[in-house]
Each structure stands twice: as structure tokens, then as C-alpha cells.
C-alpha positions in Angstrom: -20.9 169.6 94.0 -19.7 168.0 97.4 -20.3 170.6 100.8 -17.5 171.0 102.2 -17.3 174.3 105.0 -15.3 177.2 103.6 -13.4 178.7 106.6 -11.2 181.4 105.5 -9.7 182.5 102.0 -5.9 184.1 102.2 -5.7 184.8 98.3 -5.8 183.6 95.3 -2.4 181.6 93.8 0.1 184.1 91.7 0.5 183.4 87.6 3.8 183.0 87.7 5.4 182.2 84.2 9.3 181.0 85.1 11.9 181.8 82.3 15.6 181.5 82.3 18.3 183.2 80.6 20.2 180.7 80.6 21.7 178.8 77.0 22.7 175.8 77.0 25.2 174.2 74.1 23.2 171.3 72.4 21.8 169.7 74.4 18.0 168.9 75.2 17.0 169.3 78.9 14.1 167.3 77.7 13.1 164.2 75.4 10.8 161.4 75.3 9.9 158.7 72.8 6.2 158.1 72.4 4.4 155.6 70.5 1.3 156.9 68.4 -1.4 155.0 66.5 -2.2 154.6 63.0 -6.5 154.9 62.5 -7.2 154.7 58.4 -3.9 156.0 57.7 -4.0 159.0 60.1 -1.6 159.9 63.1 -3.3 159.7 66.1 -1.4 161.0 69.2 -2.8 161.0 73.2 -2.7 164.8 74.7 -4.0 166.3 77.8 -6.5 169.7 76.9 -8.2 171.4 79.6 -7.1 168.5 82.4 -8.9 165.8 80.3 -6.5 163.7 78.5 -8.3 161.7 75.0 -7.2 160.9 71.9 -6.4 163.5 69.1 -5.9 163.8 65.2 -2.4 164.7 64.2 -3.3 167.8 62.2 0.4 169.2 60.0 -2.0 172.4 58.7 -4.6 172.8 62.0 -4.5 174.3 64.8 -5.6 173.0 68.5 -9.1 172.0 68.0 -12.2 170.4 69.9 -15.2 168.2 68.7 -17.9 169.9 70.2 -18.9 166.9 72.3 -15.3 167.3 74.2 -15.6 171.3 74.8 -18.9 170.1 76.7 -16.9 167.4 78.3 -14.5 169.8 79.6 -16.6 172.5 80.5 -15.2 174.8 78.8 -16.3 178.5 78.3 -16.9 178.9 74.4 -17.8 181.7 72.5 -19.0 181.9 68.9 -16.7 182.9 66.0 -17.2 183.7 62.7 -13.1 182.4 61.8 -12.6 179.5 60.0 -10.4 176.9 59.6 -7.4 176.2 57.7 -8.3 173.1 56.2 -11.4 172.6 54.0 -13.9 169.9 55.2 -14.2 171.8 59.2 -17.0 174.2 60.2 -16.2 175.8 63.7 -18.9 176.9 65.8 -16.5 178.4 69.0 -13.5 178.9 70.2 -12.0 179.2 73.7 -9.0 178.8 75.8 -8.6 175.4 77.7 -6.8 175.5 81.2 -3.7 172.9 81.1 -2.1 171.1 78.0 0.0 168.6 78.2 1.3 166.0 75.8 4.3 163.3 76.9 6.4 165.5 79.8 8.0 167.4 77.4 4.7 169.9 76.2 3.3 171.5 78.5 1.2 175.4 78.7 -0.6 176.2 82.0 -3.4 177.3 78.9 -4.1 177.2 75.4 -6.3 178.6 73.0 -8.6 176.0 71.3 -11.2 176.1 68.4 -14.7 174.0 68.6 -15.9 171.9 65.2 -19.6 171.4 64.2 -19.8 167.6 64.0 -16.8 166.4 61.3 -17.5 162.5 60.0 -14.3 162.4 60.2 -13.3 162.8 63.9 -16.4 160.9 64.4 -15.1 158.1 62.4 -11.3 158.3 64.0 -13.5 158.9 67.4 -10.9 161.3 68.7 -11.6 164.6 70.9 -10.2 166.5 68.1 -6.8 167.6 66.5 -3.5 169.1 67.7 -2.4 171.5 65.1 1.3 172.0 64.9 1.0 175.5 66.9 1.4 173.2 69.7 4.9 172.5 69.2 6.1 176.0 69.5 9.2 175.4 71.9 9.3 171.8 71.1 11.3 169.7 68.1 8.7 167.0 66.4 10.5 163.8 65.4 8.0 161.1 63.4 9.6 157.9 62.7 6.6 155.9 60.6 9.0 153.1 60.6 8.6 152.7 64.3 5.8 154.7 64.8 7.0 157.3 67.1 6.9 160.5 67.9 10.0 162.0 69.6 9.5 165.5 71.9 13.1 167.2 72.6 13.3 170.4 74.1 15.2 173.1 72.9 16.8 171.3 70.4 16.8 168.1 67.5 17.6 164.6 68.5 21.5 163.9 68.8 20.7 161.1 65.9 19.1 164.4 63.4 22.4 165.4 61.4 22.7 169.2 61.9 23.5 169.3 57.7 20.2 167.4 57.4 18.5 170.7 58.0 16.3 173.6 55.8 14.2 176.0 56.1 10.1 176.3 57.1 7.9 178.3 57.8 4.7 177.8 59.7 2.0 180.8 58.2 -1.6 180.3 57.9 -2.9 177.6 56.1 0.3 175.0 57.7 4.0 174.5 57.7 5.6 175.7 55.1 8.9 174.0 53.6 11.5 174.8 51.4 12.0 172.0 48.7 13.6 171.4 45.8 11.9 169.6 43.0 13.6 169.3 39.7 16.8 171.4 41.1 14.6 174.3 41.4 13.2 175.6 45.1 10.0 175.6 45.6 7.4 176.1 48.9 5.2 173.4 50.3 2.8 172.6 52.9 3.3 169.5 54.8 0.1 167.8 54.6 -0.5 164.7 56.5 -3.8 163.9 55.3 -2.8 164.0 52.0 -1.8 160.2 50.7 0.5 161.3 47.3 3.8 162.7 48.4 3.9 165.5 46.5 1.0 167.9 44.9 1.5 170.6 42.4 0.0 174.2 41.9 -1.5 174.2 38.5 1.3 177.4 38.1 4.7 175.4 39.1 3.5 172.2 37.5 3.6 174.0 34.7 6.9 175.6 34.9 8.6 172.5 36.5 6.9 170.1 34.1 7.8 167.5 36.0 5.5 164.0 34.4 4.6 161.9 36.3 7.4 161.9 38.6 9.9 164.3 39.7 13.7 164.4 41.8 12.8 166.0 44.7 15.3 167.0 47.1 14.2 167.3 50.9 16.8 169.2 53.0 20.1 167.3 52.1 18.6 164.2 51.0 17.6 163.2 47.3 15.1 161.1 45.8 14.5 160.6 42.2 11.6 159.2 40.9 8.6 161.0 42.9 5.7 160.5 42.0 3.9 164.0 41.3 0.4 164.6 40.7 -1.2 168.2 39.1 -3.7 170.0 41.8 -7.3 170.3 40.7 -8.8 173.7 40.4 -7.5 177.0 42.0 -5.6 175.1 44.6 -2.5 178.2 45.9 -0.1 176.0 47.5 2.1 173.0 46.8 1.8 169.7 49.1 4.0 167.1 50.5 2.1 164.5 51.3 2.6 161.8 54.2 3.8 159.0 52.1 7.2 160.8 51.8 7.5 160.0 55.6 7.9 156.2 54.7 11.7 157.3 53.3 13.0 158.6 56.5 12.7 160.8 59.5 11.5 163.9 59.7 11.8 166.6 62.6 9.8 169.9 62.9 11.7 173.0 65.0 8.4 175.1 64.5 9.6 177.4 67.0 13.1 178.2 64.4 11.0 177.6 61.6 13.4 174.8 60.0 13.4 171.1 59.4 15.3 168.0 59.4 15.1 165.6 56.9 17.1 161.7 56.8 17.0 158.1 56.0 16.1 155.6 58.7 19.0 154.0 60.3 20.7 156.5 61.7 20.7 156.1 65.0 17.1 156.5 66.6 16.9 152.9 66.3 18.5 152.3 69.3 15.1 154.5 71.1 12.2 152.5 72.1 9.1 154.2 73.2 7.8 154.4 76.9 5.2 152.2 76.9 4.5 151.7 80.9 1.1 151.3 82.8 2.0 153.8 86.1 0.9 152.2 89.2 0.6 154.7 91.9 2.6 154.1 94.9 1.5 156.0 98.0 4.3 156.5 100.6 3.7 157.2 104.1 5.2 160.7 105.2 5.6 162.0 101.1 2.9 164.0 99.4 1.8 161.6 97.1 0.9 162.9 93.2 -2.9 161.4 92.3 -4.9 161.3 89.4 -9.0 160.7 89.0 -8.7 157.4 89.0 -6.8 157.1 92.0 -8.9 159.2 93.6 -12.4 158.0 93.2 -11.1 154.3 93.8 -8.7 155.4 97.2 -9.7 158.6 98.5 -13.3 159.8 98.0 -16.1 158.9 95.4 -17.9 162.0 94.5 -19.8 160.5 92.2 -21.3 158.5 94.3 -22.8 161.2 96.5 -22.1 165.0 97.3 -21.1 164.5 101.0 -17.4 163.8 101.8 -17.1 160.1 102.8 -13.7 159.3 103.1 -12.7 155.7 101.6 -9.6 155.1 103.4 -8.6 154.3 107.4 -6.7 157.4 107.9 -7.9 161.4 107.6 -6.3 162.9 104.4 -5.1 166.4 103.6 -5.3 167.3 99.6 -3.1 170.2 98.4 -4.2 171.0 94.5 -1.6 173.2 93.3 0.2 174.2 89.6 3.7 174.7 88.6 2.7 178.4 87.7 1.4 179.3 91.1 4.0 181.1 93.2 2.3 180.6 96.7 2.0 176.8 95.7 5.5 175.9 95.5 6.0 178.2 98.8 3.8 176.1 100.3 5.1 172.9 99.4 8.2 172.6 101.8 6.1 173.2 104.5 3.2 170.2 103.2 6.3 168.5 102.5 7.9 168.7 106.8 4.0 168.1 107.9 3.8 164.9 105.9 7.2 163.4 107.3 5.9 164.7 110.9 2.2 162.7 110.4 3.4 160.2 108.2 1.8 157.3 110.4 -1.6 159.0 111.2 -2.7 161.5 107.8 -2.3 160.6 104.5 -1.0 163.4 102.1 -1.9 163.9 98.3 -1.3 166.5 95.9 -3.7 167.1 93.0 -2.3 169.2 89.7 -5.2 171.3 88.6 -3.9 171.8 85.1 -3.3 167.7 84.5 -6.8 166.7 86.2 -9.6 169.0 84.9 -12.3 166.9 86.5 -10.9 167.0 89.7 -10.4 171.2 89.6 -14.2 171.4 88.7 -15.7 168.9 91.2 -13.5 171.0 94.1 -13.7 174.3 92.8 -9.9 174.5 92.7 -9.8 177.6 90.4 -8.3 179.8 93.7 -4.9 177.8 94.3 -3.2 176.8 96.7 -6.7 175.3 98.2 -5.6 172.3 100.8 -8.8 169.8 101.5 -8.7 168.1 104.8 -10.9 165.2 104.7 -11.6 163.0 108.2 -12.7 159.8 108.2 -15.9 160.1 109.9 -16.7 163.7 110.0 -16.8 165.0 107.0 -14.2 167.8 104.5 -13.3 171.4 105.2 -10.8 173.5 102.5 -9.1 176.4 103.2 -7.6 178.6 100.2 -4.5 180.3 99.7 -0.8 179.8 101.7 -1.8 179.3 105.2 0.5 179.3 108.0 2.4 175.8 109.2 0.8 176.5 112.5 -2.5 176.8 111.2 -2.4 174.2 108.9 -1.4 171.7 112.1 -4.2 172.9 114.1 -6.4 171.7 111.0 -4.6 168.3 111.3 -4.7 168.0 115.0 -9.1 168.8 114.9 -9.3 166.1 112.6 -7.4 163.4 114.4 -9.4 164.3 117.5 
């Protein structure tokens, strides 16, 4: 842990959840297209858990989970459990709550709750940090186009291109998602299942009293499909399965939060998306507070892994605000970072850190207390102050180091 010189704390930041009252008629106030990959026929999708982004298992019947390897990586605080997991083939030794998740722009919780797995061959062979259950999309619609192999995020409602008559019911209970089907005209309940290859999997009960062959019409929301292949669970199995290869026939979008889903062919119109596939470079503008990640910061602002004493990289002395959208004094703050960055644009460079989006970064500085403003000179060393200091004070600080 770098030294730097505590001089005063003036409180710790407010948990401040915004929420609005407000409707609004159809339309999303948030979507992006993301691409994800395709390891040994499983959906692998990048997230952000406890301010360490990695890669992660697309799990339709999980929940938010953690190799045990990545819990370590994060430093998170586990405790054992005796739970277990809702698919077979897991053995959990913890669970825990991770600060910050993110996934796109369009997910996001200042925490969530997270279980650890004993070592799983395979994660290990996928080599992901673990799987993202689809608890996680509470709030969010899920679009997958395996045709294009994307994921769409929308918040609060469907894509424009999902037909509004394209839509039934589901349920998400433990064990997965549960959706309302019909298979040989008669409704039935299954679990999407996206580790299962056959597209749909009988109970041993509605097998029987469907006795649909070898294949079956199924009817998915309003679209039909005759022909479907259909296999007889082994054993005591309680639930029916739709399995992933009945995404090749169209689109599919998840409103977990409603508890329905949309069902259609390809074609329709989300052709015309692409997904945002961009390698961000950082630009850092004189007299803005600039937004860094790790990266950034090791290569332009200080390498703490190089050594525990501040050592500033840069020409010019550098004031550090980490801060959260959740934290009240934070965002009171910001105007005021925001007139002393214009003011010093030429002689201080300004940067803002997001605890919740860069977990290493809160653990090397401590940054659990927020706002907590770093002030690193070029030659003499760091100080941090926490909590909403005054504009006058916060000058003085500047002023000392360009002495």
C-alpha cells in the first residue's frame, strides 16, 4: 500500500439510490448492441463484478457466480454456505456481495450478491471468471441474435424491431426461467437452458401425455415450428427444457423483470444493428476532469506496482477525485472539481477514478470512504483528503503543491 499523509476526514460519501417516478411511453432510455463469443458452443459475454472486468459464462438457470480463483482476485469478503446451486455439475464453497457490476452501459448495481464455485472443469476449460445468471437482468430486456452473435441491453423496454404480439409469458423461479410453450397445441412450462444442445427436453410425465415421437410442433410465443425434434428426459428429471439450438430460428428477448418473452424470426429489423466494437483511447483534456481506468493509470499517472511511494509519472502535479454515481457528496462535489480544473487547466492535471468500475484502483488507495480527492506533486510526494471539502480548501491544497 502506497503512504500517502492523511490530513483530515469530513465524512464518509452518502448511499444514495436515485429513482424516478417518471413513465415514459415506449421507449428505451437505454440500448446497446454487444458482440459475445462462442467457446465450445457456450455464450460467453464480458462483465464488470467487483471493479474487475473478465470474461463470464452465459448461465439461462444460474445465478451471479465466481470461480474461486477470481473472488481471491477481487478481494472479496466470502463467507461459507451450505446453499447450492441450481444447476447440477457446481459445488459452492462461499458466497458474498461484490462492490460494482457493470455489463455494456446499460447494467449496472453499485453491488451485487455473488456465489463462489469449488474448482468446475468446466469454467476452467472456457477459462472464464465465472457465470452471470439471468438475475442480473432484472430491469434490463436480453436480446440474443445467434445469427449475429449479439446481445442487445434496452432499458425499460424490448427492441423497437421485437413485435409487441411476439410476446408470452415467463417466469424466472428457482432452478431458471421459466416459459410458457406450447407443444403439440397444448401449454406446457419450460426452462430455458442454454447448455443444453437438443431444443427441446421432455419430463418423463408430459412426454407421456403429449406423446409427441420424435418430433413435435412447438409453438414459441406467436411463432410456429413443426417438426422439433424432442427427446424423453432420463430419470426423475421435474422440468421441461428448451434447449439453445432453438435460438438458431430467430430472436429471442428476455424482460425478466415483467416475467415475459419475445420470440421471432430473423430478419426483422435488428439487422440493420451492428455491435460496438471500438478500442477506447483515452483522451486527456486540459482544464476537464478526465475519466481513467488501471491502465491508464499505471502507464500516465503513477505505477504502484512498481513501488509504495507516490512517484508521479507525468510533468505536471495531479489531483484524483474517486467518486460513484451513488454517492451524494460526490456529485456535490463535482461542479466545484469541475470550475478548479478550467481555473488550472495549464498547470494540474485532473482525473476522476469510479470506484465501482475499477476495483483495483479502490483497493490500492483505500477509496472505500468517498469522495477521497488524491493530490499527487511531481517531486514531493501524495496527500488525500476524504469527504466534500471546501473550494477554498481544496485550492490551498493545489496552490502547496505548485509551490
Amino acid at each position: 500500500m502506497m503512504k500517502i499523509k492523511l490530513l483530515h476526514s469530513l465524512g464518509l460519501g452518502l448511499l444514495l439510490l436515485c429513482t424516478t417516478s417518471a413513465v415514459f411511453a415506449q421507449a428505451n432510455l437505454n440500448q446497446e448492441v454487444l458482440p459475445y463469443q462462442e467457446r465450445d458452443g457456450y455464450m460467453i459475454i464480458r462483465a464488470n463484478v467487483g471493479g474487475t472486468e473478465g470474461d463470464f459464462l452465459l448461465d439461462s438457470r444460474g445465478a451471479v457466480g465466481l470461480t474461486e480463483a477470481a473472488a481471491v482476485k477481487r478481494q472479496l469478503k466470502i463467507s461459507k454456505t451450505l446453499d447450492t446451486y441450481s444447476r447440477a455439475g457446481y459445488e459452492l464453497s462461499g458466497k458474498g456481495r461484490a462492490p460494482g457490476f457493470f455489463i455494456g452501459n446499460v447494467v449496472y448495481s453499485k453491488d451485487i450478491s455473488v456465489v463462489v464455485f469449488k474448482a468446475s472443469p468446466l469454467l476452467e476449460k472456457l477459462k472464464v471468471d465465472g457465470v452471470i445468471g439471468f438475475n442480473a437482468f432484472i430491469g434490463t430486456v436480453l436480446t440474443l441474435n445467434t445469427k449475429l452473435k449479439t446481445m442487445t441491453l434496452s432499458s425499460p423496454y424490448r427492441p423497437d424491431y421485437m413485435k409487441l404480439n411476439n410476446r408470452q409469458e415467463a417466469k424466472l423461479k428457482t432452478g431458471g426461467l421459466f416459459m410458457d410453450i406450447l407443444v403439440n397445441g397444448k401449454t406446457i412450462k419450460a426452462v430455458a437452458d442454454f447448455y443444453q444442445d437438443q431444443p427441446l427436453v421432455l419430463t418423463a410425465t408430459d412426454f407421456d401425455l403429449l406423446q409427441p415421437g420424435k418430433t413435435a410442433e412447438l409453438k414459441l410465443a406467436n411463432q410456429n415450428f413443426e417438426k422439433i425434434p424432442v427427446v424423453k428426459a432420463a430419470g426423475d428429471q421435474a422440468f421441461n427444457v428448451l434447449g439453445k439450438s432453438i435460438l438458431k430460428q430467430g430472436m429471442i428477448s428476455f424482460d425478466v423483470g415483467r416475467g415475459k418473452y419475445y420470440f421471432q424470426p430473423f430478419n426483422n429489423g435488428e439487422d440493420q444493428t451492428v455491435p460496438v466494437v471500438k478500442k477506447e483511447t483515452m483522451a486527456i483534456v486540459p482544464g476537464k476532469i478526465n475519466p481513467v481506468d488501471r491502465a491508464y493509470f499505471l502507464k500516465h499517472i503513477y505505477d504502484y506496482k512498481a513501488g509504495k511511494e507516490w512517484k508521479a509519472i507525468g510533468d505536471k502535479p495531479v489531483v484524483i477525485d474517486f467518486w460513484a454515481t451513488w454517492c451524494g457528496p460526490c456529485l456535490k462535489l463535482m461542479p466545484v472539481m469541475e470550475e478548479l480544473a478550467a481555473k488550472y487547466k495549464d498547470r494540474v492535471v485532473f482525473y476522476k477514478v469510479n470506484v465501482d468500475k475499477e476495483g483495483e484502483l479502490r483497493q490500492v488507495f483505500d477509496a472505500n470512504a468517498i469522495p477521497l480527492l488524491i493530490f499527487g506533486s511531481v517531486n514531493n510526494g501524495a496527500v488525500r483528503e476524504v469527504g466534500g471539502d471546501t473550494k477554498e480548501k481544496i485550492e490551498a491544497r493545489i496552490l502547496k503543491m505548485l509551490q
